[in-house]
N, C-alpha and C positions, 0 to 999 in steps of 0.2 A: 474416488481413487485416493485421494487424501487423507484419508480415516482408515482405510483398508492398508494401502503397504503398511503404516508403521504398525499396524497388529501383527503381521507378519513376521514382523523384525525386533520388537519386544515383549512380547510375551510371556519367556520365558526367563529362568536362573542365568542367564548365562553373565559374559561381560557387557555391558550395558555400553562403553564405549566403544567399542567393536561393532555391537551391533547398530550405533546411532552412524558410524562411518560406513558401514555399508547399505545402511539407508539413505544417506547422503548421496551415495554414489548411484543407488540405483533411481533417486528421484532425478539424478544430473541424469544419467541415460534416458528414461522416461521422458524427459523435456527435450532433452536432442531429437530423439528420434521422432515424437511432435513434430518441432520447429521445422528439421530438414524438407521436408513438404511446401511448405510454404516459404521458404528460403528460394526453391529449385521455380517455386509457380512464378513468384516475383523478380520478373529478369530487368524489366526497365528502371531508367533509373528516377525516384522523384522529381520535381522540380526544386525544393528544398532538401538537403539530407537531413533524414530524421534522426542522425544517430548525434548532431549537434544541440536539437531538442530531449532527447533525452539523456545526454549526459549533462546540461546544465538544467534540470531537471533534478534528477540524484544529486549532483553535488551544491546547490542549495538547500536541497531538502536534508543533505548531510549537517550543513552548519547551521539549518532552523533547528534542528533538532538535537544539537549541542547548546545552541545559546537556549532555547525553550527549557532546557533540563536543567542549563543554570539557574536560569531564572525560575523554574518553579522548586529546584531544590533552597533557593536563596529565602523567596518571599513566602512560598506555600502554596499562593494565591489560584488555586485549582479551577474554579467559578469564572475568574477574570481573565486566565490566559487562556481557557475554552472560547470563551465570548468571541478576545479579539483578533483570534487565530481565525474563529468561523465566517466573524465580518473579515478579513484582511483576503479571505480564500473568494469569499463572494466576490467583493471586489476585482480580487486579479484575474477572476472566471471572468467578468464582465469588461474587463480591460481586455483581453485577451481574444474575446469574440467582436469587439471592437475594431482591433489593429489588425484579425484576420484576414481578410477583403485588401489589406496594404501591401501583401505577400513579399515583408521587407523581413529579412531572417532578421538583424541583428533586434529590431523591434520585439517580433515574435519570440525571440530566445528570451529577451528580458523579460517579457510578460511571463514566460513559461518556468524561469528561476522565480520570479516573484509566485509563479504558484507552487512551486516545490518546497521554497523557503517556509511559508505556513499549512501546506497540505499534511507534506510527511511529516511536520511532528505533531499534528490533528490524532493520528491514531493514538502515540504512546502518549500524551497526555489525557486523551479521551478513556483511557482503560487506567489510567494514575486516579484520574481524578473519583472513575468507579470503585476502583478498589479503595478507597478511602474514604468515599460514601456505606460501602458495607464494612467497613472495619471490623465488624468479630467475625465474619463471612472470609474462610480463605483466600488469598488472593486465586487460584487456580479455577474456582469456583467461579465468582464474580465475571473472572474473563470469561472462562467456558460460557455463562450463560449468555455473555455479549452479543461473544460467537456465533453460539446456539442459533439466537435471535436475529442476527443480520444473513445466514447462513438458511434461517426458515422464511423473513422477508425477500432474499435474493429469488429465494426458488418459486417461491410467489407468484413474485413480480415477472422472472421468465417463462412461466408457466402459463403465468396469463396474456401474454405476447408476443408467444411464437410464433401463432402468425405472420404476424409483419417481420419477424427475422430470417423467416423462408423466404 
């Protein structure tokens, strides 16, 4: 579905802005009309609310991914701050499956900024650091093939284990 609307909506001569804002809107319809289904099936209410997990969640992962962009536009160091983003994630995964079983939110929240803070800017540094690796290779390219490749491993991997997700 994701490859399909926007051929729909660019394709042609026309205005290119125009038609980017009512792709936008009609992916925002597409997701509503998703989500309401499962909005309506989910009536109880958690024992923690999730929605304090994921917004401190986002807004770490907003300021890793400020200070990450500083820092790799300042030093360059593409190799090094792959590395200790990936240990820092490992870690907070493993801290965080730790303190689960504690079922203490403000615990659980910190564990879960600490994974937002180094997860989210795991991606745009991870596609900085490719495009940079292929340097005479477009950058559109380079991503695309990223893409490509986690997009032919996803289907893979669900492929071979729908069983157990029935």
């Amino acid at each position: 579905m994701g490859f399909i609307v926007p051929a729909l909506y660019f394709g042609g001569n026309g205005n290119k802005q125009e038609a980017f804002k009512k792709y936008i809107l009609v992916q925002n319809i597409i997701v509503t009309a998703l989500s309401v289904p499962i909005l309506l099936a989910a009536r109880e209410k958690p024992p923690h609310p999730p929605s304090i997990f994921g917004g401190v969640f986002i807004l770490f992962g907003l300021i890793g991914s400020v200070i990450f962009g500083i820092l790799l536009d300042k030093y360059g160091k593409y190799k090094l701050t792959t590395n200790i983003i990936s240990l820092a994630v490992s870690v907070a995964v493993a801290l965080t499956f730790w303190t689960l079983p504690s079922q203490n939110t403000f615990l659980l929240s910190a564990n879960n900024g600490m994974i937002g803070f180094f997860l989210t800017p795991m991606l745009s540094t991870s596609y900085t650091f490719a495009v940079e690796l292929t340097f005479p290779v477009p950058e559109s390219i380079s991503n695309g093939m990223m893409v490509m490749v986690s997009q032919i491993y996803g289907s893979a991997i669900v492929s071979n284990y729908i069983d157990f997700l029935i």
